[in-house]
C-alpha positions as CSV (number, residue, x, y, z in Angstrom):
1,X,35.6,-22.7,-56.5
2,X,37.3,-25.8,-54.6
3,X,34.4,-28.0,-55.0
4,X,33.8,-27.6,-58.9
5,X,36.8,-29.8,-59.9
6,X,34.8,-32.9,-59.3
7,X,31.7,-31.6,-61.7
8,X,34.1,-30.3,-64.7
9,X,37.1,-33.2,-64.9
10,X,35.3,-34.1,-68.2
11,X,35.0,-30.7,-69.8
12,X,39.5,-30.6,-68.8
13,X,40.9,-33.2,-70.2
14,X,42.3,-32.5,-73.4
15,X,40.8,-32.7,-76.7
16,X,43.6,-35.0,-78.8
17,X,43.0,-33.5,-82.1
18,X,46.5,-32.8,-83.8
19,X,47.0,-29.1,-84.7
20,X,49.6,-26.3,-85.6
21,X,52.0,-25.0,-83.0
22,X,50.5,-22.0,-81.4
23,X,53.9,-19.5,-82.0
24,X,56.8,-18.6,-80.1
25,X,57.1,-16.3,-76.8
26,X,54.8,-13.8,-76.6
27,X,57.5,-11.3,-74.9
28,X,55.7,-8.5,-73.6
29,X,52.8,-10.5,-71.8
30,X,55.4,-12.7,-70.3
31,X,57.3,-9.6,-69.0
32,X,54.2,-7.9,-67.3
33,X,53.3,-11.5,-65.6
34,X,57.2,-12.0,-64.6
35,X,56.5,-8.2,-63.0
36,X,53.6,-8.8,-61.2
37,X,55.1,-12.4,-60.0
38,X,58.1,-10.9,-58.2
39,X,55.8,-8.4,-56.6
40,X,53.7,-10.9,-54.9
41,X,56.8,-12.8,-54.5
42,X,57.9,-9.8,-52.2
43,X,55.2,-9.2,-50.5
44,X,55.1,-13.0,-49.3
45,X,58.0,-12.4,-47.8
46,X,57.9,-9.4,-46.4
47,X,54.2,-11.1,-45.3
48,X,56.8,-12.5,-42.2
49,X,56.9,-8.7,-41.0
50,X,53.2,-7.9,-41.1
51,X,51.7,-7.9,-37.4
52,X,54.7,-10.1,-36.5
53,X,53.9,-11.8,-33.0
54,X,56.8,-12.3,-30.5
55,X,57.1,-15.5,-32.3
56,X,55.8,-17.6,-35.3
57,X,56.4,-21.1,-33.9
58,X,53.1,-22.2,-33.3
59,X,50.0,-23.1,-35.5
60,X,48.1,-20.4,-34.0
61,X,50.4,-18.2,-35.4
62,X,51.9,-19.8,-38.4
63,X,48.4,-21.9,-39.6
64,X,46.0,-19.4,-38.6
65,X,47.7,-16.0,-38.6
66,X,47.2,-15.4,-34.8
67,X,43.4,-15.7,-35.5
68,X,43.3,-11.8,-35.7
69,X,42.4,-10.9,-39.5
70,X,39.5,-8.6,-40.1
71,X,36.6,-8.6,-42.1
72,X,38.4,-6.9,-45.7
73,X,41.5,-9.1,-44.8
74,X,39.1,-12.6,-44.6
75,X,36.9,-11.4,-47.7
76,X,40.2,-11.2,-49.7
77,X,41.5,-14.4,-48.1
78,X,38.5,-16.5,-48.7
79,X,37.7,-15.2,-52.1
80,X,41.6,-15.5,-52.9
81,X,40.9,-19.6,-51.7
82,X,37.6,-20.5,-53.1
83,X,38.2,-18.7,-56.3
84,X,41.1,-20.0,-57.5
85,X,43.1,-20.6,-60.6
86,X,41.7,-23.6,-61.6
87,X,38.1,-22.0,-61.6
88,X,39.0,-19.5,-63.9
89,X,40.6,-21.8,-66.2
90,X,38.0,-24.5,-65.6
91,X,34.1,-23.0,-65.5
92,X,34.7,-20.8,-68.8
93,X,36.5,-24.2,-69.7
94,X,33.1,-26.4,-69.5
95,X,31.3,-23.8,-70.9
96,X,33.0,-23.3,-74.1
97,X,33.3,-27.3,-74.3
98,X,30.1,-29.0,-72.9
99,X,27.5,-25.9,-71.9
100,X,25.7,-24.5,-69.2
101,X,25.2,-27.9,-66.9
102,X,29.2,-28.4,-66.8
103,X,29.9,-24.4,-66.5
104,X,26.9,-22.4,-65.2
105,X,25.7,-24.4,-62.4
106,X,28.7,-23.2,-60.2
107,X,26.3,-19.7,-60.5
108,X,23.8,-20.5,-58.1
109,X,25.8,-23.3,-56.1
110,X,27.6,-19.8,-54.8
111,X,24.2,-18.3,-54.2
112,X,23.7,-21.4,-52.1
113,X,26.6,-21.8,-50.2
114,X,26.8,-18.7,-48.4
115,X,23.6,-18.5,-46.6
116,X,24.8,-21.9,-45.3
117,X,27.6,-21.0,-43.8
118,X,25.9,-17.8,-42.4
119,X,24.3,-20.3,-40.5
120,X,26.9,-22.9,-39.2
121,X,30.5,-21.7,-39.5
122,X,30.0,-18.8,-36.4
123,X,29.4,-21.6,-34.7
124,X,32.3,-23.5,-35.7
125,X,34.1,-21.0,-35.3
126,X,33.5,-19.8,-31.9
127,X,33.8,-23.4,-30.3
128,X,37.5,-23.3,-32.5
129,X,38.4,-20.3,-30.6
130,X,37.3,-21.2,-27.3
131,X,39.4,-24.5,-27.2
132,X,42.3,-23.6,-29.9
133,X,41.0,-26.0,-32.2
134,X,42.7,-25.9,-35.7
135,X,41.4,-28.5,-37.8
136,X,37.7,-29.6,-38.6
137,X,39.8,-32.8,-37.3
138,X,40.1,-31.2,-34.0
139,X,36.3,-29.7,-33.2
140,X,35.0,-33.7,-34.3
141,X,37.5,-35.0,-31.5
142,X,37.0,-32.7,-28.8
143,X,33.1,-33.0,-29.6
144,X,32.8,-36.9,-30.0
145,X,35.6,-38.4,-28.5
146,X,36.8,-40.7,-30.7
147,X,40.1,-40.6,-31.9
148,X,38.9,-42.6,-35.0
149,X,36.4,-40.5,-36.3
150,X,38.7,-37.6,-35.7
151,X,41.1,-39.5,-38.2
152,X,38.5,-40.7,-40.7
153,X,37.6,-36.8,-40.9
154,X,41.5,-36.0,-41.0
155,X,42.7,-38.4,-43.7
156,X,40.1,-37.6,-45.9
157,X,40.5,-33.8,-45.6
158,X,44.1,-34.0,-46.4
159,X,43.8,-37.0,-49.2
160,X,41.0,-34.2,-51.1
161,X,43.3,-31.1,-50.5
162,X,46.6,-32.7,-51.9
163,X,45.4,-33.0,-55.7
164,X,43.9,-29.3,-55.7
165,X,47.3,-27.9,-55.1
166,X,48.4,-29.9,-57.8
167,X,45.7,-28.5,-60.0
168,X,46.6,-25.2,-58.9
169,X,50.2,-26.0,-60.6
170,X,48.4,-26.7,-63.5
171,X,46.5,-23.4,-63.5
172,X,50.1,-22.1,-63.8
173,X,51.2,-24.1,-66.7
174,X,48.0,-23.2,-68.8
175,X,48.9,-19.3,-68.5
176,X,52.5,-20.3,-69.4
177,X,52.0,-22.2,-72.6
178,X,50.0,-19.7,-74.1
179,X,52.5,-17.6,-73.3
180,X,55.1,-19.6,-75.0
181,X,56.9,-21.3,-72.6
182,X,56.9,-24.2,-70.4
183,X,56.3,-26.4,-73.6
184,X,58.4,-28.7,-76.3
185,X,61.1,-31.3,-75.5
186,X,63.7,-29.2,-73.5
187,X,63.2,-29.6,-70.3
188,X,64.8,-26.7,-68.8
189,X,62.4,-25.0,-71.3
190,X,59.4,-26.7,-70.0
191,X,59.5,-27.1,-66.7
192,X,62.1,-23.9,-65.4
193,X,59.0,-21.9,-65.2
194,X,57.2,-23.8,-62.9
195,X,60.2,-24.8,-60.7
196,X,60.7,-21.4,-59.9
197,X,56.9,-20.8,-59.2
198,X,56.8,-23.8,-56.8
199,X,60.0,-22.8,-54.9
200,X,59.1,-19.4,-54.4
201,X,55.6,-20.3,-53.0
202,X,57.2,-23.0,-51.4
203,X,59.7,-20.5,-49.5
204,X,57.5,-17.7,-48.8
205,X,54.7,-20.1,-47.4
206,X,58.0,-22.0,-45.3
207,X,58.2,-18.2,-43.6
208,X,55.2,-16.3,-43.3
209,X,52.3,-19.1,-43.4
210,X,48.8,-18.1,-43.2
211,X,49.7,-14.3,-43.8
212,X,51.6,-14.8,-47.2
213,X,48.5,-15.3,-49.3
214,X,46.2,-12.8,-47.1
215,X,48.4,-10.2,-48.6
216,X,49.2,-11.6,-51.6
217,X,45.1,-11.9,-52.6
218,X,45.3,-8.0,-52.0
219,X,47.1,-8.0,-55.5
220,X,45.4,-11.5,-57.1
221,X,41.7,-10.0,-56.4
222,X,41.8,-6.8,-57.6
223,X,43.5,-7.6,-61.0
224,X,41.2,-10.6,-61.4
225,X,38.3,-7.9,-60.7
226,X,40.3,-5.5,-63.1
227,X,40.5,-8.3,-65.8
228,X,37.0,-9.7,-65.7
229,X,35.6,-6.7,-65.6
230,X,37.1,-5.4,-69.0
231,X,36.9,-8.8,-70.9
232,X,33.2,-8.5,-70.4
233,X,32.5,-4.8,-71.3
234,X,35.3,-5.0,-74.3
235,X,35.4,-8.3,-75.9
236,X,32.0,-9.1,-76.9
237,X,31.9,-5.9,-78.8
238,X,34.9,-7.0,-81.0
239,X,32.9,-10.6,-81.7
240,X,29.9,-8.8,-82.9
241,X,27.8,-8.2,-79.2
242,X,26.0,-10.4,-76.7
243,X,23.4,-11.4,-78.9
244,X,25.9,-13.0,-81.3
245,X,27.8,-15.0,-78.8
246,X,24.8,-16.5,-77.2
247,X,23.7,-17.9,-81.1
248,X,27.3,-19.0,-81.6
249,X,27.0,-20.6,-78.3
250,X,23.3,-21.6,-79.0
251,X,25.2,-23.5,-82.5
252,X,27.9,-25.0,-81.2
253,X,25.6,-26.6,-78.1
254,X,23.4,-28.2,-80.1
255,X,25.1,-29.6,-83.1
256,X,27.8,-31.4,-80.9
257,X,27.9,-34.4,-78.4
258,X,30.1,-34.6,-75.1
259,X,32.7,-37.5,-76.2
260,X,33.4,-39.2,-72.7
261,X,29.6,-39.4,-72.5
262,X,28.1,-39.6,-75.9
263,X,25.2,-37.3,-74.4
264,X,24.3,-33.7,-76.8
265,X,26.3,-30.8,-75.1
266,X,23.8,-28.4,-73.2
267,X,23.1,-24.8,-73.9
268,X,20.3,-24.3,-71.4
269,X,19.6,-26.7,-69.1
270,X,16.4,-28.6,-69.9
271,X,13.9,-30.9,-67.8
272,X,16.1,-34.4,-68.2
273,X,19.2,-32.0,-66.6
274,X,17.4,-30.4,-63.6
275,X,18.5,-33.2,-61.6
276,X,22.3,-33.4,-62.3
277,X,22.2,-29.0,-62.1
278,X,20.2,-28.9,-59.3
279,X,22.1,-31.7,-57.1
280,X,25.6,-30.3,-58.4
281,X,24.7,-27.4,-57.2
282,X,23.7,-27.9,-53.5
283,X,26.6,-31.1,-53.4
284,X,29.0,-28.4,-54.3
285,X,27.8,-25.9,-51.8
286,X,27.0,-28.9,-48.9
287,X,31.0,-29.7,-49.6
288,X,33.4,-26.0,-50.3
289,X,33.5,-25.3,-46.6
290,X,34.4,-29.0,-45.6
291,X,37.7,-28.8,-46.9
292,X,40.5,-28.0,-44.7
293,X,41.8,-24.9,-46.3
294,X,38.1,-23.4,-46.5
295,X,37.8,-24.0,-42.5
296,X,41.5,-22.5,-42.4
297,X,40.7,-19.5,-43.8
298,X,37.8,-19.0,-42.1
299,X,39.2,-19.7,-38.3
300,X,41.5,-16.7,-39.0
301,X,38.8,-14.2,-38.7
302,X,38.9,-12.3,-35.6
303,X,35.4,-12.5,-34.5
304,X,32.4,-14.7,-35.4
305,X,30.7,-11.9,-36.5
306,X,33.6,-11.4,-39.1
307,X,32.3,-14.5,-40.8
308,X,29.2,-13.3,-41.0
309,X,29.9,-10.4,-42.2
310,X,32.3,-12.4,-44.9
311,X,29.1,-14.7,-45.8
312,X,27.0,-11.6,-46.6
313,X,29.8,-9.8,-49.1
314,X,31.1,-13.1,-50.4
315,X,28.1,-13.3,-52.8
316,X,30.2,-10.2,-55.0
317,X,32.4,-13.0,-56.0
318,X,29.2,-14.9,-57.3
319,X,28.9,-12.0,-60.4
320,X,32.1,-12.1,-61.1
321,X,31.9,-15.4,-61.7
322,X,29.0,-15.6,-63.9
323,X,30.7,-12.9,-65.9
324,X,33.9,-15.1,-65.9
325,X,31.7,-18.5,-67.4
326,X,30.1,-16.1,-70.1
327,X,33.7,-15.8,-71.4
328,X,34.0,-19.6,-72.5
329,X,30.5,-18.9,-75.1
330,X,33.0,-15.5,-75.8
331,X,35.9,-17.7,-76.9
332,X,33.4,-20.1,-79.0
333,X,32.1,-16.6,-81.2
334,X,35.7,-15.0,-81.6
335,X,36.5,-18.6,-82.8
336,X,39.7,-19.2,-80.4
337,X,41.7,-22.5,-81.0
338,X,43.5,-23.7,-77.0
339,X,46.2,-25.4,-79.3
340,X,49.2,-25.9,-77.0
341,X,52.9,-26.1,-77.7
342,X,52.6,-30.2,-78.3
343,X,49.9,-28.8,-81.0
344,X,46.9,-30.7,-79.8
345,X,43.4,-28.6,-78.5
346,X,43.4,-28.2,-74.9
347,X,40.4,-26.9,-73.1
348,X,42.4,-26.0,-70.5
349,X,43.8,-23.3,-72.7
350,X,40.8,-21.7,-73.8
351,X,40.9,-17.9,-71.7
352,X,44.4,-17.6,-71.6
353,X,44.5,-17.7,-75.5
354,X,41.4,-16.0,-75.9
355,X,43.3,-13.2,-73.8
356,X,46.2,-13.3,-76.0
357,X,44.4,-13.4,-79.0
358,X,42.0,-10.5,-78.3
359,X,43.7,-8.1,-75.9
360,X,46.7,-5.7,-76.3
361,X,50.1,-8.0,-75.1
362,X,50.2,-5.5,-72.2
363,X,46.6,-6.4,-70.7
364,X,47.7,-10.3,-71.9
365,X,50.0,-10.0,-69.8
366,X,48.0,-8.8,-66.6
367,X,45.5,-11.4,-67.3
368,X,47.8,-14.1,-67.6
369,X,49.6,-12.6,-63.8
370,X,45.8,-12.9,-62.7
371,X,45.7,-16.4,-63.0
372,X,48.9,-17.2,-62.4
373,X,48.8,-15.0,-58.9
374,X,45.5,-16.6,-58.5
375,X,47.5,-20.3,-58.2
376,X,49.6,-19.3,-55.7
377,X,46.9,-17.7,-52.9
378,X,45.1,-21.1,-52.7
379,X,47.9,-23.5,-53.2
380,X,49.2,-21.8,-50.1
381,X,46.7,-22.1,-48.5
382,X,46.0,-25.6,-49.1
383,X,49.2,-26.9,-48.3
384,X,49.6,-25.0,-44.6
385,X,45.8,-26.6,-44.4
386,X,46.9,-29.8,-45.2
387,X,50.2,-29.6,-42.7
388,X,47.8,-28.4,-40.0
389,X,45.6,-31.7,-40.6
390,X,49.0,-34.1,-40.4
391,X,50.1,-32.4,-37.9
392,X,47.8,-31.7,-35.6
393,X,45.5,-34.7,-36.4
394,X,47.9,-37.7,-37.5
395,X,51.4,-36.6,-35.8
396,X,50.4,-35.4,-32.4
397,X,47.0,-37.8,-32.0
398,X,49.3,-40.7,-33.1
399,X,52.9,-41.0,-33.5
400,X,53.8,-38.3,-31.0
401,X,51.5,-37.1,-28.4
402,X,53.8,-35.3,-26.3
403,X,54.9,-33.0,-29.5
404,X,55.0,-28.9,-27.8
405,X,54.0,-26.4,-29.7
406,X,57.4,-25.4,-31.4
407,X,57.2,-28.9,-32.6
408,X,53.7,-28.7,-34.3
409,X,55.0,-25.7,-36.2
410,X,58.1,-27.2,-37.2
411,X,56.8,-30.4,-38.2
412,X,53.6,-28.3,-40.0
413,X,56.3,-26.1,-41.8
414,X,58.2,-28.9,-43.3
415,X,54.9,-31.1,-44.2
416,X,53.8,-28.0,-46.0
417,X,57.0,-28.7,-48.1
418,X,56.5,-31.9,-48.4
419,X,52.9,-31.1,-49.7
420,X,54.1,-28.8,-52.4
421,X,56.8,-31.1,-53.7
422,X,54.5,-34.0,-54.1
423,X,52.2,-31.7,-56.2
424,X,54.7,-30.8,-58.3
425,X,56.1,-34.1,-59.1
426,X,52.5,-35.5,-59.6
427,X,52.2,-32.5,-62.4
428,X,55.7,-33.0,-64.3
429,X,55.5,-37.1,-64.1
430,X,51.9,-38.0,-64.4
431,X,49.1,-37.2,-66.8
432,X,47.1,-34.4,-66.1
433,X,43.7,-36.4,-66.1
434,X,45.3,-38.3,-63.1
435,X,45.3,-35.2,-60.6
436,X,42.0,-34.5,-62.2
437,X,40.4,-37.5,-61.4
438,X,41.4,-37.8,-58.0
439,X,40.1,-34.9,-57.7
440,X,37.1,-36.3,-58.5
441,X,37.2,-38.8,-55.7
442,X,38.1,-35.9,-53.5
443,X,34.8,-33.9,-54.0
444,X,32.7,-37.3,-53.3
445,X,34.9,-37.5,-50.3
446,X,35.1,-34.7,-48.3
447,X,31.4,-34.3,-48.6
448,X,31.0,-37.4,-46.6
449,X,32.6,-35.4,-43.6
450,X,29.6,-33.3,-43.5
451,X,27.5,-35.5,-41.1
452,X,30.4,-35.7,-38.6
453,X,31.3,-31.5,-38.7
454,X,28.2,-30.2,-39.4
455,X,25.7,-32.4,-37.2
456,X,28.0,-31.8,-34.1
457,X,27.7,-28.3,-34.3
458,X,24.3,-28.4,-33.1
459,X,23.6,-32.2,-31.8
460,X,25.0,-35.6,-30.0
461,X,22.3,-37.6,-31.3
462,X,24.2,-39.4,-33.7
463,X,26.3,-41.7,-32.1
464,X,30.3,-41.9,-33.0
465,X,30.4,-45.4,-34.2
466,X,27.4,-44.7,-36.3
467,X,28.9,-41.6,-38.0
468,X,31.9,-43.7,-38.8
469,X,30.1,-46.7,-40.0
470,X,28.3,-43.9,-42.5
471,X,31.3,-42.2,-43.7
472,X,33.0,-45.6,-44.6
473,X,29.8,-46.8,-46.5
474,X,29.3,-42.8,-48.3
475,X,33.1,-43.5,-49.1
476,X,32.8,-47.0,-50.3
477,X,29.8,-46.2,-52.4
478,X,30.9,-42.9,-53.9
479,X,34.3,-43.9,-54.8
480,X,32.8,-47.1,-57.0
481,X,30.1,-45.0,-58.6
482,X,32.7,-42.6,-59.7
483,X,34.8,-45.7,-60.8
484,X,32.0,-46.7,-63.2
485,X,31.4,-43.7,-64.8
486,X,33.5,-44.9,-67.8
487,X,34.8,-42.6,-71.4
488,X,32.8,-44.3,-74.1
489,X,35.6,-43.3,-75.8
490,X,38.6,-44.8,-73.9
491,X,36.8,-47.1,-71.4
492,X,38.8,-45.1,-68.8
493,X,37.3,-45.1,-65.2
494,X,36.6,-41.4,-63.3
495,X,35.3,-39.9,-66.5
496,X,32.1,-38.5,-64.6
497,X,30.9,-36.7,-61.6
498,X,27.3,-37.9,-62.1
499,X,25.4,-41.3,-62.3
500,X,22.1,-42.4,-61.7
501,X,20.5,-41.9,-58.7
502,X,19.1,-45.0,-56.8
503,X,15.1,-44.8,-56.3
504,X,14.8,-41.5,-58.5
505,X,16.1,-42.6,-61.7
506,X,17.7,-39.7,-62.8
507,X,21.1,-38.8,-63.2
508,X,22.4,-37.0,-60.5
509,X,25.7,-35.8,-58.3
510,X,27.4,-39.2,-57.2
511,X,28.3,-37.1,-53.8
512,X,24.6,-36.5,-53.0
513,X,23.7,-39.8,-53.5
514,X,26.7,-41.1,-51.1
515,X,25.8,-38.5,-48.7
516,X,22.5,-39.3,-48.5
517,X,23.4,-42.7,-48.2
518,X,25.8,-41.7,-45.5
519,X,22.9,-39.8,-43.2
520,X,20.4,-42.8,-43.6
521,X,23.2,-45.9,-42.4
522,X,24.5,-43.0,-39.6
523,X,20.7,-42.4,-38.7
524,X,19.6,-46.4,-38.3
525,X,22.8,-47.1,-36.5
526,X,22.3,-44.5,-34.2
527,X,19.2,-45.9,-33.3
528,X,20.4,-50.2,-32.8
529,X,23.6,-48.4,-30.8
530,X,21.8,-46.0,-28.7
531,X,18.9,-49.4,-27.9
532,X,22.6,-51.4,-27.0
533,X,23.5,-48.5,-24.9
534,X,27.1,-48.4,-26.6
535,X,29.3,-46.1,-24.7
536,X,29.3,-42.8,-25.3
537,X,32.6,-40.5,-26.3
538,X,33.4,-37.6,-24.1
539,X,32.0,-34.2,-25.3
540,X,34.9,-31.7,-24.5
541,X,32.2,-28.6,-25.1
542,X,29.7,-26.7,-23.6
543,X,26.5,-25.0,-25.1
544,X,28.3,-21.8,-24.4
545,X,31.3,-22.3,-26.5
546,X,29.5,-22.1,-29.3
547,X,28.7,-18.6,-28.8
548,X,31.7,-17.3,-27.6
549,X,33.4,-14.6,-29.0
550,X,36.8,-12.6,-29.5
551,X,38.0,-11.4,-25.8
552,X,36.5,-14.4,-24.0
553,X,37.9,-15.0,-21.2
554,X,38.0,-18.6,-20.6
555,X,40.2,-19.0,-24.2
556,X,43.7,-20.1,-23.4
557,X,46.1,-18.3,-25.0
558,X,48.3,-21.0,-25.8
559,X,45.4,-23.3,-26.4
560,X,46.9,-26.7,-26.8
561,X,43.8,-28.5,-28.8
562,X,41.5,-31.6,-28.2
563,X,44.7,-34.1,-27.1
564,X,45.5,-32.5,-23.8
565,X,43.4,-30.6,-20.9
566,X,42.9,-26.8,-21.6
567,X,43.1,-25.1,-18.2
568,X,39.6,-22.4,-18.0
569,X,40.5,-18.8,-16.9
């Protein structure tokens, strides 16, 4: 899931313990993932064909894929988004390094989420389709008024998006290290590989937008299905059963310490960690579907009943991905060594060599082109997300109010470039830890939006100036929390997701904390502005748009969005 970065940067940054070099190319797995790569490849291309409108220069088109997908189409687009590379490399990742409270908790923080956005994203939806809103940017606007709140909300969608497509790059690298390439001191050797990656995403996403990956997570969800599904049933026979990797687990858990934290590793959460599972578990769920690429997906449903529909199936993805964490307490029974090609232990690492190391090169090779595929649905998404926000949000509200339609696609298609690039030079130049500790930041963040979308969905109590006055202290106090969650090891900053809570006592998810801090500042504001009768913004909406569904008739069909007057049929 999107949100789970922030909870498992710990349990992802490499181990430095020297070791042996892992081996040279592993041939045949990298064949059967080059395979499956040029497939996708094709179809995002061809992606430019499917249910091609008279044209694709608009965001309506290009960002949101006309707003016409089904519900099979959305189930595979949003599982292909929230699902993404970097949680299959990352939740069995925490479990086979730190235990259940790193790993399993993203469990029932899926079994949270959905019900909650049974419950609000209809809504958000509907009002989106009545006034062609795009961004979460746009709906806080149109509803409140205020330019400034609509930026706050912008800027901090697109500053936590940019670092998960960078992850997602990283994903990618894992899969082709253990495969044998994309290491040692050549750089055409090391880096090739992912150049071609980034420019063939970079091209296909350039031409087809939103319907590249909805095609593309045909392929990535069924072989991740295919994958997880037979790692389960087949590999803990060959490590001597269930009952045998839960006592290796069981060992490992409680004979060894977390080293940025000093605290014992956790095999089943116990009383002094119900509050950091329990609040990292509804912070994760409160923020996944306040990122721009979640809302992205989700506005290209065709109905809101489609993303009701979605929120009741979704929760399939929720096995799979307990199955998928069970495979890190796999890896620590069949004894499996992430060494990469630098020969240090990388936790990163930990499926993909498991895969190798247990399965036929064939099925490596699948598995690897199942993680690999599974990089390039959300990082697609993300960045035409992330180019809607500029665009939309900073360009038009801003520097060029006047911009047509042509021009928001244009300017949406070459930011979505821009996007990608900066990704890729943040993985080759900087340390990984980097990307993952902004990423960090970004979970806090975007949860501090949550007062601003969610709220207006149903209410204008909260006043504007109050919502921003919230945000910017949720921000403030989040991001210096985070900062002093040191490595007793290094004294680096960011080495955390979890502090102690103010009042309670316990440690808990720093983005709660700033979220609840957040609602109280918004909520007492409210009340001194309101009492000093401080101007109200100009609510663009009606109680019926939030109802209103596909075919009705006062939508525009060239909806221009909350900076300019949308004529009613």
């Amino acid at each position: 899931m999107t949100a789970l970065a922030p909870a498992l940067a710990p349990a992802l940054a490499p181990a430095l313990a020297p070791a042996a070099d892992t081996g040279g190319v592993n041939g045949v797995a990298l064949t059967v993932l080059i395979f499956f790569f040029v497939v996708v490849a094709g179809a995002g291309f061809w992606a430019a064909r499917w249910r091609r409108p008279e044209s694709m220069e608009s965001l309506e088109e290009w960002g949101l894929g006309g707003r016409s997908f089904g519900t099979w189409i959305t189930w595979f687009l949003l599982g292909g988004d929230l699902y993404t590379a970097y949680t299959f490399v990352a939740v069995p990742a925490a479990m086979w390094a730190f235990g259940a409270v790193n790993g399993f908790f993203a469990v029932p923080y899926t079994i949270v989420l959905y019900p909650i956005i049974f419950v609000f994203m209809s809504r958000l939806w509907s009002v989106s389709h009545r006034h062609g809103y795009v961004t979460p940017a746009d709906f806080v606007e149109g509803r409140s008024g205020s330019r400034v709140l609509s930026l706050a909300v912008a800027v901090t969608g697109f500053l936590a998006t940019m670092p998960y497509i960078a992850l997602q790059l990283v994903g990618i690298q894992a899969v082709l290290e253990v495969a044998g390439v994309g290491g040692g001191n050549n750089w055409v050797a090391k880096d090739l590989p992912l150049f071609i990656a980034f420019l063939v995403l970079a091209l296909y996403t350039y031409t087809s937008g939103l319907r590249a990956p909805a095609i593309i997570a045909f392929v990535k969800d069924i072989l991740i299905y295919l994958v997880i599904i037979v790692a389960v049933i087949y590999l803990p026979s060959k490590v001597g059963g269930w009952g045998h990797v839960f006592d290796s687990a069981k060992e490992k858990m409680t004979t060894t310490t977390n080293p940025a934290t000093g605290n014992p590793n956790v095999f089943i959460p116990g009383p002094k960690a119900y509050w950091a599972y329990g609040t990292l578990a509804l912070g994760s769920a409160l923020a996944l579907f306040m990122y721009p690429h979640s809302i992205t997906a989700t506005l290209s449903a065709k109905s809101r009943n489609t993303i009701r529909k979605n929120a009741s199936i979704l929760p399939a993805y929720s096995f799979l991905l307990g199955l998928l964490a069970l495979l890190g307490w796999v890896a620590i029974a069949a004894g499996t060594k992430p060494v990469g090609l630098d020969g240090k232990v990388n936790g990163q690492l930990v499926i993909p060599q498991l895969f190798e190391d247990m399965f036929p090169s064939w099925f490596a090779g699948v598995a690897f082109a199942a993680i690999a595929i599974g990089a390039l649905v959300p990082a697609a998404i993300m960045s035409i997300a992330a180019a809607n926000t500029f665009t939309r949000n900073i360009y038009k509200a801003w520097i060029k109010p006047d911009a047509t339609v042509q021009q928001e696609a244009k300017v949406s298609k070459l930011t979505s470039l821009v996007v990608k690039a900066f990704a890729l030079i943040f993985v080759l130049t900087l340390d990984k830890s980097n990307a993952i500790n902004f990423q960090l930041l970004g979970g806090i963040w975007i949860l501090q939006t949550f007062p601003a979308l969610v709220f207006y969905l149903y209410t204008r109590w909260f006043h504007r100036w109050a919502l921003l006055a919230g945000w910017a202290v949720g921000m403030v106090y989040g991001t210096l929390a985070a900062y002093n969650v040191t490595n007793k090891a290094t004294g680096a900053p960011f080495a955390g997701s979890v502090a102690n809570m103010p009042l309670i006592g316990q440690l808990g998810y720093i983005a709660v904390t700033a979220f609840a801090i957040n609602v109280v500042v918004a909520a007492i504001l409210t009340l001194v502005l309101r009492a000093a009768k401080a101007p109200e913004g100009e609510d663009a909406t009606i109680p019926a748009d939030y109802f209103a569904d596909a075919g009705d008739p006062r939508v525009e069909k060239l909806a221009v969005g909350p900076h300019e007057t949308t004529p009613s049929a």
